[in-house]
Structures are given as structure tokens and as C-alpha cells.
C-alpha positions as a Markdown table, in Angstrom:
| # | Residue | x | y | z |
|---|---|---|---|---|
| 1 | Unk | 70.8 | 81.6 | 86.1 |
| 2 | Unk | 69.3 | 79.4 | 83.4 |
| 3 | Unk | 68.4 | 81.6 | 79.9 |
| 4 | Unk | 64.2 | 81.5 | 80.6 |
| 5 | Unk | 65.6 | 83.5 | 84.2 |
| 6 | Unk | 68.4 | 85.9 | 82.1 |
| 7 | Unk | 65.1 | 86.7 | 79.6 |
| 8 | Unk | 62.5 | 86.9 | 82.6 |
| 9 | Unk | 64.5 | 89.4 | 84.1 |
| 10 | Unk | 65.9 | 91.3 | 80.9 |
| 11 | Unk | 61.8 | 91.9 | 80.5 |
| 12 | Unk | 61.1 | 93.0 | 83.8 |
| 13 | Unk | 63.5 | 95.3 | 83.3 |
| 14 | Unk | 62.7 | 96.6 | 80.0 |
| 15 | Unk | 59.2 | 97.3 | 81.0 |
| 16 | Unk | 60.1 | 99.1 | 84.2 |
| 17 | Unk | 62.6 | 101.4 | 81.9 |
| 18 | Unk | 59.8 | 101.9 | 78.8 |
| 19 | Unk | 57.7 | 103.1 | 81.9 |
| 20 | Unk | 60.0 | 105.6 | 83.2 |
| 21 | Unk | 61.2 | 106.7 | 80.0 |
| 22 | Unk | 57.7 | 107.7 | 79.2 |
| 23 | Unk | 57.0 | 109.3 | 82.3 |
| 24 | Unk | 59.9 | 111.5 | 81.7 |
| 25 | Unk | 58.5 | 112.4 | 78.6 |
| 26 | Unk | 55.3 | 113.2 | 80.2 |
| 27 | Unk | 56.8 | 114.8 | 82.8 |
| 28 | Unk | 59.3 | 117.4 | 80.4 |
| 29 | Unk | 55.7 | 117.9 | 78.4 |
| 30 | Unk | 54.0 | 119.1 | 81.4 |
| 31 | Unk | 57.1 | 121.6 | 82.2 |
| 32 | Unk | 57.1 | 122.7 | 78.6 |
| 33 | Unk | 53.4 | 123.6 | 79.4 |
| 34 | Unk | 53.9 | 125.7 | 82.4 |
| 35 | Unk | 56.6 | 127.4 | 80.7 |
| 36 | Unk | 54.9 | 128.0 | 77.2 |
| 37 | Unk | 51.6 | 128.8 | 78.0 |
| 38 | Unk | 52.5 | 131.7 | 80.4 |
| 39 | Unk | 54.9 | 133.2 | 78.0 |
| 40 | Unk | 52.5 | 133.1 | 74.9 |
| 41 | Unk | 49.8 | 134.7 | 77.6 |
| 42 | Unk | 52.4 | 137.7 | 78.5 |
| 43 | Unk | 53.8 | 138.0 | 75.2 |
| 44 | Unk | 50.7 | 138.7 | 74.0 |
| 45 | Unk | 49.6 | 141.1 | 76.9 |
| 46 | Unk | 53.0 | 142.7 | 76.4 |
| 47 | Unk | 52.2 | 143.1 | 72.7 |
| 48 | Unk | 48.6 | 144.7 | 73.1 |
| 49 | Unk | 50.0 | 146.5 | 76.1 |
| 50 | Unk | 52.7 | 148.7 | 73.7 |
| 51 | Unk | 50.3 | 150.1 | 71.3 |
| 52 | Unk | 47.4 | 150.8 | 74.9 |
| 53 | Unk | 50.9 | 153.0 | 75.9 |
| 54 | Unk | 51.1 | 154.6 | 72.5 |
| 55 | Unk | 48.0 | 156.3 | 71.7 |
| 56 | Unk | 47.7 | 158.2 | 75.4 |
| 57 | Unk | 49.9 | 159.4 | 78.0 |
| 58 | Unk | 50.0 | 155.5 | 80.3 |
| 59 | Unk | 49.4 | 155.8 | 84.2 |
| 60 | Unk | 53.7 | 155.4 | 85.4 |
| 61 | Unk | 52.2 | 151.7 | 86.7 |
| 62 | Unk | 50.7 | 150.4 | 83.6 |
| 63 | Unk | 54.5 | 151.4 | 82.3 |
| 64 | Unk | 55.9 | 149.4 | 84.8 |
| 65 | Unk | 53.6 | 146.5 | 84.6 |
| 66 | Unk | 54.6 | 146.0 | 80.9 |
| 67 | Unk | 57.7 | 146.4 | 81.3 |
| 68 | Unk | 58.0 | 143.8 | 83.8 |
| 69 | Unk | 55.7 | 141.5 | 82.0 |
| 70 | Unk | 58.1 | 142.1 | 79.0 |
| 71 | Unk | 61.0 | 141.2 | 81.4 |
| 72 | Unk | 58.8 | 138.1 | 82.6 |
| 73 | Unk | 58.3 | 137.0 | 78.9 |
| 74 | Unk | 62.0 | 137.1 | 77.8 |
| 75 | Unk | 63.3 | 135.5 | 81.0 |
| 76 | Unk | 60.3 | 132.6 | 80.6 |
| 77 | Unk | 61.7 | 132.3 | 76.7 |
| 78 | Unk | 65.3 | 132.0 | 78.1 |
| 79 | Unk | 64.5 | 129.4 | 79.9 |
| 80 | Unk | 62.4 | 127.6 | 77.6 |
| 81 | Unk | 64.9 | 127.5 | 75.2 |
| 82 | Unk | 67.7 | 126.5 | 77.6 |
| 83 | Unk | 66.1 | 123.5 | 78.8 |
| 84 | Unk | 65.1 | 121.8 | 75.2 |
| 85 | Unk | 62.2 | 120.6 | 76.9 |
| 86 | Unk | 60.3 | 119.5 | 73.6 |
| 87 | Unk | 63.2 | 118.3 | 72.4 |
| 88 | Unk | 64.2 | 116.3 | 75.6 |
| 89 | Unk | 60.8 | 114.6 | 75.9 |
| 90 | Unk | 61.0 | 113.4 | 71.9 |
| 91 | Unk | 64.3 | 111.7 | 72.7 |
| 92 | Unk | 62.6 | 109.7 | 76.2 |
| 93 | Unk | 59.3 | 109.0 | 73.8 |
| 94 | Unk | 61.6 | 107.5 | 71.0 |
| 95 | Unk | 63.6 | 105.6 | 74.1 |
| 96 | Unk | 60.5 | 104.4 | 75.0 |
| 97 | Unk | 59.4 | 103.2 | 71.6 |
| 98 | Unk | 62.9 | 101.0 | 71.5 |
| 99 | Unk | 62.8 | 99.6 | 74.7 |
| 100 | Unk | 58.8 | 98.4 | 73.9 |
| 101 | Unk | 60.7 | 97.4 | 70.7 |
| 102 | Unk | 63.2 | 95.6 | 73.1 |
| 103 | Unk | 60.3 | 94.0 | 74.8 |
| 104 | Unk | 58.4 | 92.5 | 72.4 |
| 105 | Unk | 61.0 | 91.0 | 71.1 |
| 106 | Unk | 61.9 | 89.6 | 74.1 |
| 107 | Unk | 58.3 | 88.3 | 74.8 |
| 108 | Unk | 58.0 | 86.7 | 70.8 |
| 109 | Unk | 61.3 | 84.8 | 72.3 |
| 110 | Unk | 59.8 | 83.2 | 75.3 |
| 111 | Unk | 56.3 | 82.1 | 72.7 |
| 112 | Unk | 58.9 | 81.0 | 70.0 |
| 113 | Unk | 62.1 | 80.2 | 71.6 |
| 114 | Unk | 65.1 | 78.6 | 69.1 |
| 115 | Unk | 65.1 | 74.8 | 69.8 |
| 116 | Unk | 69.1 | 74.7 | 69.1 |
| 117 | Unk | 71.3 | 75.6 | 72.4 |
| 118 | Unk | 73.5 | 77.3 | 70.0 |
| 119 | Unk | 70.8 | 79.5 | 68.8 |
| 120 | Unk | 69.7 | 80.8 | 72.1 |
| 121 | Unk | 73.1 | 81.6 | 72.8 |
| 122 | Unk | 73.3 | 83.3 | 69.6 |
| 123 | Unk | 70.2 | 85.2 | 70.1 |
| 124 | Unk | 70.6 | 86.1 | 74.2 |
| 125 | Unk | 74.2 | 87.6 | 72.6 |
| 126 | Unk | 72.3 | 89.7 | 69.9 |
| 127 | Unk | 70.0 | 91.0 | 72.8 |
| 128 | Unk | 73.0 | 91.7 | 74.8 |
| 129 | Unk | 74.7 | 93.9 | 72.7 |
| 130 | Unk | 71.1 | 95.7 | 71.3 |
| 131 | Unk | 70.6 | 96.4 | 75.4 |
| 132 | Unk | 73.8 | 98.2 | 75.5 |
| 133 | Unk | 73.2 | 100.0 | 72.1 |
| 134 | Unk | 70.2 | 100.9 | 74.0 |
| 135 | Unk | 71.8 | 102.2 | 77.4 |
| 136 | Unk | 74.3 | 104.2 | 75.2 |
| 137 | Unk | 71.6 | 106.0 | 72.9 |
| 138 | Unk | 69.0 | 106.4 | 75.6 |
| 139 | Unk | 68.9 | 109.8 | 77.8 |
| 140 | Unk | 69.4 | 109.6 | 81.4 |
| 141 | Unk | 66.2 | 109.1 | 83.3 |
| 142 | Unk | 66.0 | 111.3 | 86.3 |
| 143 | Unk | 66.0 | 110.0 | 89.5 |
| 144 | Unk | 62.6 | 111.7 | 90.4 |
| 145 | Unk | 60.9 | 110.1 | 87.5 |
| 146 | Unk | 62.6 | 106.5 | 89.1 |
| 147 | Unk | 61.1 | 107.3 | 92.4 |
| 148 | Unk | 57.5 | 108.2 | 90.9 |
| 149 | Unk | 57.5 | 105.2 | 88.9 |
| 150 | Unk | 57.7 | 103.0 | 92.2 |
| 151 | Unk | 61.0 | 101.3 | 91.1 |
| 152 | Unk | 64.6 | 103.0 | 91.6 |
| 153 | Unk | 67.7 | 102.0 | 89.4 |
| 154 | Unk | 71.0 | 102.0 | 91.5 |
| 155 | Unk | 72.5 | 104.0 | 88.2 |
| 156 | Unk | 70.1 | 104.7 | 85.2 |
| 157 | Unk | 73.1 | 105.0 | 82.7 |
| 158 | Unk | 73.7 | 101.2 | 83.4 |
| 159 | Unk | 70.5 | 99.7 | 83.2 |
């Protein structure tokens, strides 16, 4: 493989993983949207709800139904917080944001490339090791999000 193949490649590849890696993000944002809004909607009916139960005698069922919606609340706040979902999606966006980084530079190669033989070794080496920096500081992109994106890496972690 000649070194305008290696870098045609290297670019198809960056793209495809920018893409997933901000369809992830979208994806986690979505989640932390179904989580979140429901839980500020039944914290705040759980909050109004206590002081509708302290100035009567409550229906047993109205008991019950904030008490479960308290339950509800806690158990949708558990798992908000378990599954960093905010902070998940920042760390795809600011993959994302490298690998376009990646990209471009790629792309400002194949407009400018070095004259010298030496030099595009040198360069092609540099990339190498920032595309493995990359892989290592990047999270893991979820098979699902491969499949949606119409491409599927063989193993994300080694892209």
C-alpha cells in the first residue's frame, strides 16, 4: 500500500469514527433526557404532593401514589447518577472533536503533502502514534451506535 492509500484509508476511517463518536454522544443525551426529565416531573409532584398530605387527612391512595412516586424519583436518580450519562456523552463529543482534529489534518496533508520521502515518512509516523494516543484516550463506542451508523468495527478499542 503506497502512502496516498495508508492516508485515504486512515481518513475513511477517522470520519466513520468522528460519526459514531458523536452519535454516541447524541445517543447518551437522549437517555439523559428520558431519565432527567421524568425525575424532575415526579420530584416535583412528590414535593407538592407532601405539603396536599399535610394540611388534611389524604385519601390511603393519594398516600400511596406519593410514596411510590417518591420511590420512582429516587430509583430514577440512582440510576441517573450511576450511568454518568452527561458525563459519558462530553467524553464521545470531545472524541469527536479530536478525531475531526485527526481529520483535517489528515486532509491539509493530501492538499499540501511534504515533497521529501523522508518527510512523509516522518509525518505518516507522527500520525501513527497521534491515532493510537487517540484509541487509548477515546471511550469505547458501543456496538449499537456501530450498527446505526451503517459501518461496524470488528473491535472499536482498536480502530
Amino acid at each position: 500500500m503506497d502512502a496516498d492509500a495508508l492516508l485515504s484509508e486512515w481518513l475513511t476511517r477517522a470520519r466513520r469514527i468522528q460519526t459514531a463518536h458523536y452519535e454516541a454522544a447524541a445517543s447518551l443525551d437522549r437517555l439523559q433526557y428520558l431519565v432527567g426529565l421524568p425525575l424532575v416531573m415526579l420530584s416535583t409532584l412528590v414535593g407538592t404532593s407532601i405539603f396536599a398530605t399535610l394540611e388534611a387527612n389524604p385519601n390511603f391512595w393519594v398516600k400511596v401514589g406519593v410514596a411510590l412516586a417518591s420511590v420512582l424519583a429516587a430509583i430514577l436518580a440512582a440510576i441517573q447518577t450511576f450511568l454518568r450519562l452527561a458525563e459519558r456523552s462530553e467524553k464521545h463529543k470531545m472524541a469527536g472533536v479530536r478525531y475531526g482534529s485527526f481529520k483535517r489534518e489528515i486532509e491539509q496533508t493530501s492538499v499540501f503533502p511534504p515533497q521529501a520521502v523522508d518527510e512523509l515518512k516522518k509525518f505518516i509516523d507522527g500520525l501513527r502514534i497521534r491515532w493510537d494516543k487517540l484509541v487509548e484516550e477515546s471511550p469505547t463506542i458501543p456496538k449499537g451506535v456501530w450498527n446505526r451508523v451503517g459501518t461496524h468495527e470488528p473491535s472499536p478499542a482498536r480502530t
